[in-house]
N, C-alpha and C positions, 0 to 999 in steps of 0.2 A: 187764389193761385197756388196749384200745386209746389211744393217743393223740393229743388231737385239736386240729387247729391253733390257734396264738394269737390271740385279738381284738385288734383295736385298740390298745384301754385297756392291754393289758399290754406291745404296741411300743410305745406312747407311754412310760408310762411308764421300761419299758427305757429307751429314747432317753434319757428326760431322764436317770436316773441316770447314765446315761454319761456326758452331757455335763459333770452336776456334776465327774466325777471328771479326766476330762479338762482340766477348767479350773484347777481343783487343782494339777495336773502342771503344766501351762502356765504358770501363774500363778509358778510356783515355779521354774521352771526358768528365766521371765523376770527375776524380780526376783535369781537367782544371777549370771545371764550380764549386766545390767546393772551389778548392782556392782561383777563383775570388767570387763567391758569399757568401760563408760561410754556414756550415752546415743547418744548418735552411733551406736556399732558397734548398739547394740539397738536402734534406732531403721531401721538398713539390714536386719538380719537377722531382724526378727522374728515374718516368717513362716514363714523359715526355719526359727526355733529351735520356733517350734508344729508345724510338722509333723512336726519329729525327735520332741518332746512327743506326738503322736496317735500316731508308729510305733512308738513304745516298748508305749504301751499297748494296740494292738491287738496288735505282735508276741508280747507275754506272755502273750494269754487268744486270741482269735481263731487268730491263726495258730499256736499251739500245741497247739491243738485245746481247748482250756478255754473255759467261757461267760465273758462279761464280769460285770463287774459290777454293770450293769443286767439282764442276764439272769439270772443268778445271785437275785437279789432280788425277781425277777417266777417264778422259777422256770418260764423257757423253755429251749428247745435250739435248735440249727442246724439244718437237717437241709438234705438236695440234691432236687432235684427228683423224687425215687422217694418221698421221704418215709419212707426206708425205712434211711439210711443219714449219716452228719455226714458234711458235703461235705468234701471231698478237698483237699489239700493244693495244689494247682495252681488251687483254683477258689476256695480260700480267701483265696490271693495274689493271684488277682484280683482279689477285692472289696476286700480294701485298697487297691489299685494304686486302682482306682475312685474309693473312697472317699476319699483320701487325697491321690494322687500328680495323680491327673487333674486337679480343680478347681484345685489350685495349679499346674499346667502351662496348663491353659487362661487363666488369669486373665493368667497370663505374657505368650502369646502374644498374649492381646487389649492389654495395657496395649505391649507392644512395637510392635505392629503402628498403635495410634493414637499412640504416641510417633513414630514413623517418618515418621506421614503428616502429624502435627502437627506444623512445626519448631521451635515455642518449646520444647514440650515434648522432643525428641528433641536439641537443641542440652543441655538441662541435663544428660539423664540420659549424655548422652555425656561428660559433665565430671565424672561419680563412678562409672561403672561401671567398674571393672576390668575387667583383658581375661582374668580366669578365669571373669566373672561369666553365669551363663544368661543376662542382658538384652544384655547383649554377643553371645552368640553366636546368640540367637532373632536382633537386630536385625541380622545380618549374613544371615541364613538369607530373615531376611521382604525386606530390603533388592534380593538375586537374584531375590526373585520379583517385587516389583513394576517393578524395571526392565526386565520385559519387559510391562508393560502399557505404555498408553496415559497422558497427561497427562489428560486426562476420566474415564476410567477411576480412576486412583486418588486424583482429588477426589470420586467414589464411593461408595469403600472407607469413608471416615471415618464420616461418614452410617449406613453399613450397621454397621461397626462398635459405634457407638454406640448404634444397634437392638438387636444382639445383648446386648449387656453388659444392657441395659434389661430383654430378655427372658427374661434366665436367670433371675432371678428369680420370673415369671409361669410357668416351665416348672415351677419348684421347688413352686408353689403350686398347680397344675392336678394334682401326682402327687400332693402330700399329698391333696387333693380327692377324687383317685380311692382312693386308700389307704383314707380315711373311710368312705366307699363299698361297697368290694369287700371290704375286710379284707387286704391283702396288700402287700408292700413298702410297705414305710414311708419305704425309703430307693432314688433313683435304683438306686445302687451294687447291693444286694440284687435287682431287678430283673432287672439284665442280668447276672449272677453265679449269678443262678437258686438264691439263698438263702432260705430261710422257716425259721418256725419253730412249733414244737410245747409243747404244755402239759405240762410234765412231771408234774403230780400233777391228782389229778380237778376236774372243775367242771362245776357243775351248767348243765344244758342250757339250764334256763330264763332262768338267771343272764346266760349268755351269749347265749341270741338277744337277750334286752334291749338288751346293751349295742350289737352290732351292728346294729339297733334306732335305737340315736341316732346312733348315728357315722354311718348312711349321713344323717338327718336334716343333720345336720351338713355333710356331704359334699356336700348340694346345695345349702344355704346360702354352703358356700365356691364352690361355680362361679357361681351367680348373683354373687356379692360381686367374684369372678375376671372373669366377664362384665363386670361394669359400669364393674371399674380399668380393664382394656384397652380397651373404648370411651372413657374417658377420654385415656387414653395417645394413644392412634390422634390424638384432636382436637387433644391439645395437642400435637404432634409440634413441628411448623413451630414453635411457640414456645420451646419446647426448643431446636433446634436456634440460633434467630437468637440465645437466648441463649447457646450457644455459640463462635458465632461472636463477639459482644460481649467476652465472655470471653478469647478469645484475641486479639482487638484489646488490648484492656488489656495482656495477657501481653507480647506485642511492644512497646507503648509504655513498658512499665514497664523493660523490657530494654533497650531505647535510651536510655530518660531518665537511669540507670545508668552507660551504655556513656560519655556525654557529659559525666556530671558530671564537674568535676573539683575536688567537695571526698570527703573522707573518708566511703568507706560504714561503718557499724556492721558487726558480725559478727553472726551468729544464735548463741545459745548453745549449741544444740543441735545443728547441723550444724559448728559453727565455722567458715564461709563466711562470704562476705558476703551479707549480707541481701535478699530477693527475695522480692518482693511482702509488702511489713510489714504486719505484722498485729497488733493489740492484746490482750493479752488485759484484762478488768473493773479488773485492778490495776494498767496500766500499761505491761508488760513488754513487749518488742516481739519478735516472731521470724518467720522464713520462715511464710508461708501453708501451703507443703504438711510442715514441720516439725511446727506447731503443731499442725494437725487429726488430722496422724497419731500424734501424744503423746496428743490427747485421745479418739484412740478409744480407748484403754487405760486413761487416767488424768487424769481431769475435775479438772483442775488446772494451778496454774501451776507451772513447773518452778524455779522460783528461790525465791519464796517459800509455795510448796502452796497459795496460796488459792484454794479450791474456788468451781467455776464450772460454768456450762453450758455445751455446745459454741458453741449458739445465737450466745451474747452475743459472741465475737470480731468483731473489726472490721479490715476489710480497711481499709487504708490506700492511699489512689488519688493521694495529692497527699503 
């Protein structure tokens, strides 16, 4: 019996099985690496330690030539673009490379490249990056290249920067859209790696134009929805941006107001620094701004005494 490509519903929910189990790993491998290291060290590395977390798991079942574990459960395959054969060894490396290596090198290069151009920001990260560190040696990489523009020029950069980081998101949201749609990559990575996949036991015909059926329904509800956020975005730009600019006024003021005191700064618990830009959380506790939001995108909580909270509720402290 021939076999015949996957719907939607069954990458979908592939996908999500993965992600469960992935988180799993991650989840696990964070809470190991923090107890032995101590927040601080988890706190610098822990992106690093998720993506060592994803390559284990794709290394095991993908580049091994084995389905995953969301594949596995939806009972699909790999195949390469003949449809005829599981992609190759060279092409399988690259969709992890893609999937995996890429987004976490571009995030890099954009956070480096607005660090650079921003000097509150590029003043701090120069005061904990190691010199073995990638942010270390992107910032010396991006640093050669903009010293050969212009002073107009790379007051520019920022701006444009800023754009891009906004839009990866909207790009991520226009492929899912078309996925819904056409039936096919689900994932960037999958795409330009020229992977798809096949149903490995039978299904009924009717079963499946249905569902393909709704998803393209679907699929144009997400571009109209896609339309309307970016006509959004486009208006509010200029206000985004001046509040940016506000934003890093404050950053500067708060760094000078610092630089001048000369009574005792507290330390942050979490960086063991001294403290920069305090920030409250609901119970009291005070710690770095970029400390605290990056503890709670993991763990919606206080670090001292766990009282559970929303990211929301933190309070910047300006005075």
């Amino acid at each position: 019996m021939p076999l015949i490509p996957a719907n939607q519903a069954q990458l979908v929910r592939s996908s999500q099985k993965d992600e469960h189990y992935r988180s799993l790993i991650k989840n696990s491998v964070n809470e190991a690496f923090q107890s032995v290291a101590g927040s601080k060290n988890w706190l610098n590395w822990r992106r690093e330690i998720e993506l060592l977390a994803d390559l284990s798991y794709f290394s095991l079942t993908t580049f091994s030539a084995y389905q995953t574990l969301g594949e596995e459960y939806v009972h699909i395959i790999q195949v390469d673009p003949s449809k005829c054969h599981i992609p190759s060894r060279s092409r399988r490396s690259f969709f992890i490379f893609c999937h995996i290596f890429f987004p976490y090198l571009l995030d890099k290069i954009l956070v480096s490249l607005e660090s650079h151009l921003d000097d509150a920001s590029h003043e701090r990260l120069q005061t904990v990056s190691p010199w073995w560190s990638l942010e270390l040696w992107l910032r010396r990489s991006i640093q050669k290249v903009l010293g050969l523009m212009s002073e107009s020029q790379r007051r520019t950069c920022l701006p444009t920067v800023f754009i891009l980081q906004q839009n990866l998101s909207l790009l991520h949201r226009l492929h899912v859209a078309l996925f819904y749609i056409f039936g096919y990559f689900y994932y960037l990575s999958k795409r330009v790696s020229g992977i798809t996949h096949l149903h490995a036991t039978g299904l009924n015909p009717n079963s499946d134009g249905s569902i393909r059926s709704s998803y393209r329904l679907l699929g144009m509800a997400s571009l109209v929805q896609l339309l309307i956020t970016a006509c959004l975005q486009f208006s509010s730009y200029r206000l985004r941006q001046r509040s940016n600019q506000d934003w890093g006024f404050l950053r500067k003021l708060s760094t000078h107001h610092k630089s001048s005191s000369t009574s005792r700064v507290s330390r942050c618990i979490l960086c063991l620094e001294d403290r920069r830009n305090s920030t409250s959380t609901p119970c009291g506790h005070l710690f770095c701004w970029e400390c605290i939001t990056e503890w709670c995108n993991t763990k919606a909580e206080c670090p001292l005494c766990r009282e559970k909270f929303q990211p929301q509720r933190l309070v910047y402290l300006r005075n």
